[in-house]
C-alpha positions as protocol buffer text, in pm:
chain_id: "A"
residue {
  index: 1
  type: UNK
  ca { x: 1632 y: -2665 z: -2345 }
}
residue {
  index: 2
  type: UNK
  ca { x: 1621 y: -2457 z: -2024 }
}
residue {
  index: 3
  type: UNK
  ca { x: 1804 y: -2642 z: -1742 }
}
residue {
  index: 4
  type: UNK
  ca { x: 1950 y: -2640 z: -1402 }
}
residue {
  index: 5
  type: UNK
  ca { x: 2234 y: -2888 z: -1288 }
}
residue {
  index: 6
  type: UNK
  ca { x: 2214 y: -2969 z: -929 }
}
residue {
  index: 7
  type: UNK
  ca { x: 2435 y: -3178 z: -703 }
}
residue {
  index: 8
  type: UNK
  ca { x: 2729 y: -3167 z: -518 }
}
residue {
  index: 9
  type: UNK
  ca { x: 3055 y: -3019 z: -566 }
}
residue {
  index: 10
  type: UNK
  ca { x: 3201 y: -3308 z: -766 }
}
residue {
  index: 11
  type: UNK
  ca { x: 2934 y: -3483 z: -885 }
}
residue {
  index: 12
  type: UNK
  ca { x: 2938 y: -3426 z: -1217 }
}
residue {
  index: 13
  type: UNK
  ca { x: 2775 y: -3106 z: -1344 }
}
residue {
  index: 14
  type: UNK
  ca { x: 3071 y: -3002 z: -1525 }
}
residue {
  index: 15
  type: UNK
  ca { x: 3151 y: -3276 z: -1729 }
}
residue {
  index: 16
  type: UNK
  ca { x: 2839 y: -3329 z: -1883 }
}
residue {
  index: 17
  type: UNK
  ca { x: 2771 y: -2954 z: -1924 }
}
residue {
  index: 18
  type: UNK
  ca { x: 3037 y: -3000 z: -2176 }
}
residue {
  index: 19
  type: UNK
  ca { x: 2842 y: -3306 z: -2310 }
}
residue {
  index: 20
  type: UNK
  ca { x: 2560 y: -3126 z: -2329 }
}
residue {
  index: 21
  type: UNK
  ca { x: 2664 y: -2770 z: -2462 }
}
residue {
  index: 22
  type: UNK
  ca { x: 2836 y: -2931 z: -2731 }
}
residue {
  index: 23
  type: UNK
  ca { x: 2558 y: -3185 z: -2888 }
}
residue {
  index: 24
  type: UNK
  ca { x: 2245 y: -2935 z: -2806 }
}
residue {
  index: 25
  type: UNK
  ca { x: 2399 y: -2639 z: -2886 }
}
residue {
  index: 26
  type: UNK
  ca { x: 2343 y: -2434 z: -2596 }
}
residue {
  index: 27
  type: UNK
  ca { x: 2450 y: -2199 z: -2362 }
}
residue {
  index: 28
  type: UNK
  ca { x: 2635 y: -2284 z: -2042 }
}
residue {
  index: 29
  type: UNK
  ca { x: 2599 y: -2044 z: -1803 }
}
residue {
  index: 30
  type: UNK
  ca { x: 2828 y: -2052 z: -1474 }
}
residue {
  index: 31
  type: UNK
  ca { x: 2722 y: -1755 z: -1226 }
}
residue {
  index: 32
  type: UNK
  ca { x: 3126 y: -1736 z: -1124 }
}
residue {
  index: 33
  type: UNK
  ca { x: 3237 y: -1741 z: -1481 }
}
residue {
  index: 34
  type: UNK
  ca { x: 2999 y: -1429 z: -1543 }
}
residue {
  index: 35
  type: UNK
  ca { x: 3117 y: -1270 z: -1219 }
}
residue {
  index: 36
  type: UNK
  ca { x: 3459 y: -1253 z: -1379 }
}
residue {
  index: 37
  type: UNK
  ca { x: 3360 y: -1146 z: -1700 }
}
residue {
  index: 38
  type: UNK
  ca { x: 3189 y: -866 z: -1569 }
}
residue {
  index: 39
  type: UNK
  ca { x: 3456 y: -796 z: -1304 }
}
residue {
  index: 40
  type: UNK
  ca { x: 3731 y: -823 z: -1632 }
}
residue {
  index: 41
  type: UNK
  ca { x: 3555 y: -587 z: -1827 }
}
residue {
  index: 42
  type: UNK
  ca { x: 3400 y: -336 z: -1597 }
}
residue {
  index: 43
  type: UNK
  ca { x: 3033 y: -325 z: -1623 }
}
residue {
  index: 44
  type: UNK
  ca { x: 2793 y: -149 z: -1373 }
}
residue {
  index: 45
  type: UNK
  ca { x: 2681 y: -457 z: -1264 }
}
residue {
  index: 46
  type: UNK
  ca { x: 3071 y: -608 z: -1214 }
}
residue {
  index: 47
  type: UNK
  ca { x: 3139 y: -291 z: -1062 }
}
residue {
  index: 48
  type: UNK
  ca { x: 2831 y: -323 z: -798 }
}
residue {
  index: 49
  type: UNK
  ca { x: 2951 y: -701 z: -716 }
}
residue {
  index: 50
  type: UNK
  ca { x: 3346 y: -618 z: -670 }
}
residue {
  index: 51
  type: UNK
  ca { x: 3222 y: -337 z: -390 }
}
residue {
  index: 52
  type: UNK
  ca { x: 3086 y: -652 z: -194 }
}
residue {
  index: 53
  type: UNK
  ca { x: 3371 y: -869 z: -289 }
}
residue {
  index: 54
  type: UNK
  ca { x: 3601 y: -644 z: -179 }
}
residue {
  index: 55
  type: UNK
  ca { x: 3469 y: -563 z: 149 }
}
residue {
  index: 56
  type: UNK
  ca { x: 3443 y: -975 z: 205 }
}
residue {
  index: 57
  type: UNK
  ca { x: 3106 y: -983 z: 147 }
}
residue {
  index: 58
  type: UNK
  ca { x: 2850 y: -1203 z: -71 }
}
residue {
  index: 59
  type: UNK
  ca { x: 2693 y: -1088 z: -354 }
}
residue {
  index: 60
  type: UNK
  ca { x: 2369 y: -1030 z: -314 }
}
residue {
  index: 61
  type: UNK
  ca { x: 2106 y: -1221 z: -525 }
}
residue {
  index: 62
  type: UNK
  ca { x: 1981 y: -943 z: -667 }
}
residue {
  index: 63
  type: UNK
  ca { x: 2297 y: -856 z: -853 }
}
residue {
  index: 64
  type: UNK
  ca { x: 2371 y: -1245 z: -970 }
}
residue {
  index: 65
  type: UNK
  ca { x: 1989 y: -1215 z: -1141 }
}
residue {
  index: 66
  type: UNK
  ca { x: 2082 y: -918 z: -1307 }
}
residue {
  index: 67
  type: UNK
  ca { x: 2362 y: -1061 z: -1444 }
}
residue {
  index: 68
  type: UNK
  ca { x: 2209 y: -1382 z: -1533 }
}
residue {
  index: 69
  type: UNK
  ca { x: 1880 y: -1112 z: -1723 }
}
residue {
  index: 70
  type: UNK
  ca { x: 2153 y: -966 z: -1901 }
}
residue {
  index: 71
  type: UNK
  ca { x: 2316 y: -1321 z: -1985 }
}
residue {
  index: 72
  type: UNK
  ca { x: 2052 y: -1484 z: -2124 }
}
residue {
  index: 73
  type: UNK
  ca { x: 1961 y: -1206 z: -2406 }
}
residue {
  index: 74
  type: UNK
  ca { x: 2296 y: -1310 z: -2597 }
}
residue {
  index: 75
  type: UNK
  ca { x: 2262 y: -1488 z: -2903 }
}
residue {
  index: 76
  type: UNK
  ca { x: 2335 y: -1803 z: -2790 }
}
residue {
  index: 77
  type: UNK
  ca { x: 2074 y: -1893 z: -2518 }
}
residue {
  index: 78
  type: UNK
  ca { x: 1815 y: -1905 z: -2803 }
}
residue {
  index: 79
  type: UNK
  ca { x: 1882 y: -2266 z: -2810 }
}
residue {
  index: 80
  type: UNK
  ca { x: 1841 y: -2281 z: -2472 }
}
residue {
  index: 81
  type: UNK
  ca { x: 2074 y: -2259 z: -2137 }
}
residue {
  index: 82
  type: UNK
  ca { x: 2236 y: -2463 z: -1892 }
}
residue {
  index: 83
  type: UNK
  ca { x: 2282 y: -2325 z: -1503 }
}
residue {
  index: 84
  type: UNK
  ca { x: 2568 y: -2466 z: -1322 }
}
residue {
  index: 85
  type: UNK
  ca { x: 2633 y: -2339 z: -984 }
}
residue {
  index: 86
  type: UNK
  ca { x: 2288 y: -2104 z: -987 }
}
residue {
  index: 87
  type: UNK
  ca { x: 2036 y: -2163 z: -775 }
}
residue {
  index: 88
  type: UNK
  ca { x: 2199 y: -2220 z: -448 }
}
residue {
  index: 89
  type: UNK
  ca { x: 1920 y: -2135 z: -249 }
}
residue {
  index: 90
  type: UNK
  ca { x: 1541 y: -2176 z: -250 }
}
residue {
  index: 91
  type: UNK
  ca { x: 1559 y: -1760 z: -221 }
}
residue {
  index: 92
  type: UNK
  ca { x: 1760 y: -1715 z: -547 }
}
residue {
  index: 93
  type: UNK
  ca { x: 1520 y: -2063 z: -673 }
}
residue {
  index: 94
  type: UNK
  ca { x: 1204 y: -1871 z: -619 }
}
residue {
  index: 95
  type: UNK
  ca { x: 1436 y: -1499 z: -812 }
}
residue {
  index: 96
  type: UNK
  ca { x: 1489 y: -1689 z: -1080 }
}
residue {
  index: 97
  type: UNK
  ca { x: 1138 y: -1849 z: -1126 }
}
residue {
  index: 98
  type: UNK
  ca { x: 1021 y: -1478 z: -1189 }
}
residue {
  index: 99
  type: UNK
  ca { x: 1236 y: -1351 z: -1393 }
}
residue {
  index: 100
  type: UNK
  ca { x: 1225 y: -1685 z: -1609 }
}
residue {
  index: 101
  type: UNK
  ca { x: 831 y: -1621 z: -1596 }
}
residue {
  index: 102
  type: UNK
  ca { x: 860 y: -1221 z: -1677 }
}
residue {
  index: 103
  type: UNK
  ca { x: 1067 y: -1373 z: -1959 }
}
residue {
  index: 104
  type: UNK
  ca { x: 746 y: -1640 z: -2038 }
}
residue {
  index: 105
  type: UNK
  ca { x: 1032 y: -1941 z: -2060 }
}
residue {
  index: 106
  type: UNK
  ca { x: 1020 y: -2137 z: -1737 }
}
residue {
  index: 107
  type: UNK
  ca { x: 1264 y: -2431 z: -1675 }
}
residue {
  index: 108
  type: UNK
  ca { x: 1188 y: -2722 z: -1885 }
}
residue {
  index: 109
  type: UNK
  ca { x: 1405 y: -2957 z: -1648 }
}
residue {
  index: 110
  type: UNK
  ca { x: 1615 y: -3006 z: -1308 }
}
residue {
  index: 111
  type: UNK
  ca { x: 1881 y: -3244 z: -1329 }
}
residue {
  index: 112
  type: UNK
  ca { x: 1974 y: -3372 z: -980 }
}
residue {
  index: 113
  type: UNK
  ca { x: 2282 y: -3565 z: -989 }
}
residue {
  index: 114
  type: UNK
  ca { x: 2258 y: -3807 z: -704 }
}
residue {
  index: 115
  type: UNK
  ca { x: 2603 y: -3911 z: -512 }
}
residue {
  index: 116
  type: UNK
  ca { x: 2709 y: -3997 z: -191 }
}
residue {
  index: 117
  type: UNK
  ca { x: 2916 y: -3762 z: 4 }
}
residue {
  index: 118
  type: UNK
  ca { x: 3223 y: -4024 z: 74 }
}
residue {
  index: 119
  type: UNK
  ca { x: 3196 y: -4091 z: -284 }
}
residue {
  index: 120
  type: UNK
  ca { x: 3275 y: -3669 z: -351 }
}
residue {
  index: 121
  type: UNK
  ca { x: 3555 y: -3682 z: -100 }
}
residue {
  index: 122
  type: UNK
  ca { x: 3698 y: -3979 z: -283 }
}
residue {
  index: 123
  type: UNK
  ca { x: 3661 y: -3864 z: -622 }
}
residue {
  index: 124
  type: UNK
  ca { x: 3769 y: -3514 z: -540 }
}
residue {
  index: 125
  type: UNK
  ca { x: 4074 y: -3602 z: -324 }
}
residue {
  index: 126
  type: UNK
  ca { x: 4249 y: -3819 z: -562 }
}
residue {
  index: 127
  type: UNK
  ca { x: 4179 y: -3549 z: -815 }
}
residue {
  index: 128
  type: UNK
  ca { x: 4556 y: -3397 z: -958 }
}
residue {
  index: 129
  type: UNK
  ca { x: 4661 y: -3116 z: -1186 }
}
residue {
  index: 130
  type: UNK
  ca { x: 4929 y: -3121 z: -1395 }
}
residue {
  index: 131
  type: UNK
  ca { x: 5160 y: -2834 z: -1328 }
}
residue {
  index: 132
  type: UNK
  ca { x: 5286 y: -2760 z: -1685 }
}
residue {
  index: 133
  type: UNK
  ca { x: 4999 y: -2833 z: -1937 }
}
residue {
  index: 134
  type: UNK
  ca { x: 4641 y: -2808 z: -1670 }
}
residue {
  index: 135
  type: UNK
  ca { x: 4536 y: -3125 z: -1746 }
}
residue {
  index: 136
  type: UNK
  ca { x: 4283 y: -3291 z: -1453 }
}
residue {
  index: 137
  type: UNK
  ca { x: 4395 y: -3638 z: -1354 }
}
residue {
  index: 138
  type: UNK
  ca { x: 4182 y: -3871 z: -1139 }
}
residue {
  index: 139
  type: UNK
  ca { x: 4439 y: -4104 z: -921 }
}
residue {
  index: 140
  type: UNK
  ca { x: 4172 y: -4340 z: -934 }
}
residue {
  index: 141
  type: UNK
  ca { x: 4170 y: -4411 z: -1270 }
}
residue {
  index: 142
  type: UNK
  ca { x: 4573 y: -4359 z: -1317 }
}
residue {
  index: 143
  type: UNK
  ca { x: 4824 y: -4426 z: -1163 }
}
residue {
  index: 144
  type: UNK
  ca { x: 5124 y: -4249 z: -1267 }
}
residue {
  index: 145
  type: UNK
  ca { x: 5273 y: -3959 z: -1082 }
}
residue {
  index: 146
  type: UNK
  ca { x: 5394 y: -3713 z: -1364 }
}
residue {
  index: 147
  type: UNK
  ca { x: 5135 y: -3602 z: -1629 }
}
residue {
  index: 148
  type: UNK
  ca { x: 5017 y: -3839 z: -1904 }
}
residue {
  index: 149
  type: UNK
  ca { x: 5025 y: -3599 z: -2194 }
}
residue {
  index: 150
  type: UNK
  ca { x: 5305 y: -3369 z: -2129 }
}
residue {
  index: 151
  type: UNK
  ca { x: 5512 y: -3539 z: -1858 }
}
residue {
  index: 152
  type: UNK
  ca { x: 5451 y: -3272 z: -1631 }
}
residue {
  index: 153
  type: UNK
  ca { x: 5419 y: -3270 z: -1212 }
}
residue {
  index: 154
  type: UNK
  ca { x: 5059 y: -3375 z: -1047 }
}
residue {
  index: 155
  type: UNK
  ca { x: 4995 y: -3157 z: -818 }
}
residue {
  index: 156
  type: UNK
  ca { x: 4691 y: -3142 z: -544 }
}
residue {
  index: 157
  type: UNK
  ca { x: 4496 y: -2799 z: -580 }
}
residue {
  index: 158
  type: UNK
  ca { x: 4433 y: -2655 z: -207 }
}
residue {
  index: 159
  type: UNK
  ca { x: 4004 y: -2721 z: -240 }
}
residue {
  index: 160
  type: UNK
  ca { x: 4068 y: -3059 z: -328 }
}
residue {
  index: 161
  type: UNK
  ca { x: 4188 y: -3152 z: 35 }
}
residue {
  index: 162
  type: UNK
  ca { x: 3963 y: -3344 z: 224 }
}
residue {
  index: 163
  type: UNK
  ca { x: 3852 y: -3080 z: 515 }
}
residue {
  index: 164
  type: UNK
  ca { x: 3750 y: -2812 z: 257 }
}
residue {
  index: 165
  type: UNK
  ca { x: 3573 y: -3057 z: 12 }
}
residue {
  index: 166
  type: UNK
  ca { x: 3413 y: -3163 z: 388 }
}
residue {
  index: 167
  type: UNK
  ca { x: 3334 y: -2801 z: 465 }
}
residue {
  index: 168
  type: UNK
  ca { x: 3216 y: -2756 z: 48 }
}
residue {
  index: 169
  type: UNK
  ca { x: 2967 y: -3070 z: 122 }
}
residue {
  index: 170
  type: UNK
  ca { x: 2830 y: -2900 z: 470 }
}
residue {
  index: 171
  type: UNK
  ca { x: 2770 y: -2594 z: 313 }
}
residue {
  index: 172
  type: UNK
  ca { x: 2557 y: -2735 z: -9 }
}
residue {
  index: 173
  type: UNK
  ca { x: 2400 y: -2991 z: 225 }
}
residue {
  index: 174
  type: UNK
  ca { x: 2252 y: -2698 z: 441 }
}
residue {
  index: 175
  type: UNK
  ca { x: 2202 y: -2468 z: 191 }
}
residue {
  index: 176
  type: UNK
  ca { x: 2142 y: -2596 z: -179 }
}
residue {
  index: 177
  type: UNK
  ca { x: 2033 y: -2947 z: -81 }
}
residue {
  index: 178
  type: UNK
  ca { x: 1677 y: -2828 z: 25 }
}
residue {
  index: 179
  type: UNK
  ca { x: 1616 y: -2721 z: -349 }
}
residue {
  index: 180
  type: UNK
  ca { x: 1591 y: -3105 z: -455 }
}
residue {
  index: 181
  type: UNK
  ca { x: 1253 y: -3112 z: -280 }
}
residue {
  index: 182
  type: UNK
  ca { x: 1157 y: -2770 z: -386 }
}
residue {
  index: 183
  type: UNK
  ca { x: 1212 y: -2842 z: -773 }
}
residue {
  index: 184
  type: UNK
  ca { x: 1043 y: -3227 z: -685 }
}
residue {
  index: 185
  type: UNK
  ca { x: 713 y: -3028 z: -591 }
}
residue {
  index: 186
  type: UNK
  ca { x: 696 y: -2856 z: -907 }
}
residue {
  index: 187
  type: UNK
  ca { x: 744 y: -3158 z: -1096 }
}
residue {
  index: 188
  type: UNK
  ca { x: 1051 y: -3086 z: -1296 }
}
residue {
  index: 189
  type: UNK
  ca { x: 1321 y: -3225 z: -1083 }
}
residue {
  index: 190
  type: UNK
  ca { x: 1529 y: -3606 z: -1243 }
}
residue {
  index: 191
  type: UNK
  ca { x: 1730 y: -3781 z: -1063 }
}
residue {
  index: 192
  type: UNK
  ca { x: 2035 y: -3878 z: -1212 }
}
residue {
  index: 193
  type: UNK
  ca { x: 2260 y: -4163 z: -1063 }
}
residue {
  index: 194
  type: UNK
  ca { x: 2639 y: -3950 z: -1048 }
}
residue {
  index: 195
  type: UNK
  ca { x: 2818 y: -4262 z: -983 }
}
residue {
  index: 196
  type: UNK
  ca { x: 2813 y: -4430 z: -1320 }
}
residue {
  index: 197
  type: UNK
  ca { x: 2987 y: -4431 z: -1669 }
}
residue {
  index: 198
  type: UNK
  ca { x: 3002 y: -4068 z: -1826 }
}
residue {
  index: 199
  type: UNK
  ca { x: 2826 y: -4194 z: -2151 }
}
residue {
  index: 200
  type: UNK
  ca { x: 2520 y: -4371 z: -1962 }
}
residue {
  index: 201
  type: UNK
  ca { x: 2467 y: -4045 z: -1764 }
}
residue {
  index: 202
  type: UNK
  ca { x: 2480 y: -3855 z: -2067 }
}
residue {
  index: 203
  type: UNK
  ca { x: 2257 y: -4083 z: -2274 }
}
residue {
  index: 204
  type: UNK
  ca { x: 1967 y: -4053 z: -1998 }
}
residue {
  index: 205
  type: UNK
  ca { x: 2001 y: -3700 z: -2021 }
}
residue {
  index: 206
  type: UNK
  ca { x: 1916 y: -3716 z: -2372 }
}
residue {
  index: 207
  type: UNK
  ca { x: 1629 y: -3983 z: -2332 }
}
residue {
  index: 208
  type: UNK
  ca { x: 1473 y: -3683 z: -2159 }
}
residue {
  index: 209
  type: UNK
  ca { x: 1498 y: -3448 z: -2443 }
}
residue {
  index: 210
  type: UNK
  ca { x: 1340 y: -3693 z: -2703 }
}
């Protein structure tokens, strides 16, 4: 299984990454989780990315694929990968394409997952964090106001606000949204309805592995 998760900030891609991972066994790979790990532990390539972070600029693609080369030659991408949050662009799109081909293991599948934008702003605003024990809460599914599990305060993280969830949408509807008709031309890209029961999702995920 060799797979990118596209969509929205908030439509999904995270939860059934963990779905995913855990019955298929493979890797998943998030391009900010490897920036830290390289940043943490001081590699040439962290070191090369925290000189543009520091300065306030973005890391250029160059240095993500590098990281990503180096990612996928741990032991536990031969069962395959998951990318969350990489490609953003049809530029880093068309990077990884090559290296996947130098590597002779293209993408076996795109999964879009389709949502509205007023259903993100819902879905993300209403989303709490308990202060004691980190546990994510969804306001539209409970009610209460202090933690189910431990009791402790809900509290609103700063980028779940509606302006910068607003301003999160603008920028992947400029930039990463174009990438649903590049991956439809080279006939790999699903469409996946974000909006529905976790388990359904999930199960038409695996429909297409079978």
């Amino acid at each position: 299984m060799r797979t990118v998760l596209l969509g929205a900030p908030g439509a999904g891609k995270g939860t059934q990454a963990e779905d995913i991972k855990q019955h298929y066994g493979c890797a998943h790979i998030s391009t900010g989780d490897m920036l830290r790990e390289n940043l943490k532990a001081g590699t040439e390539l962290g070191n090369k990315a925290k000189s543009y972070m520091d300065s306030g600029a973005l890391v250029p693609d160059d240095v993500i694929i590098g990281m990503i080369e180096e990612r996928f030659a741990l032991p536990d991408c031969v069962n395959g990968f998951l990318l969350d949050g990489f490609p953003r662009t049809v530029l880093q799109a068309d990077a990884l394409d090559m290296l996947l081909n130098k590597m002779n293991c293209p993408l076996d599948v795109v999964i879009l997952f389709d949502i509205d934008d007023e259903v993100v702003v819902s879905r993300l605003t209403n989303r709490r964090t308990c202060s004691k024990c980190g546990k994510i809460t969804n306001l539209l599914y409970y009610h209460g106001e202090n933690c189910a599990d431990c009791g402790g305060i809900l509290l609103q993280r700063d980028d779940d606000r509606e302006q910068v969830i607003r301003n999160r949408l603008a920028v992947y509807n400029e930039q990463t949204a174009p990438l649903i008709e590049w991956y439809d031309k080279k006939g790999i890209l699903r469409r996946l309805d974000g909006t529905r029961d976790r388990k359904d999702i999930f199960n038409d995920i695996k429909a297409m592995f079978t």
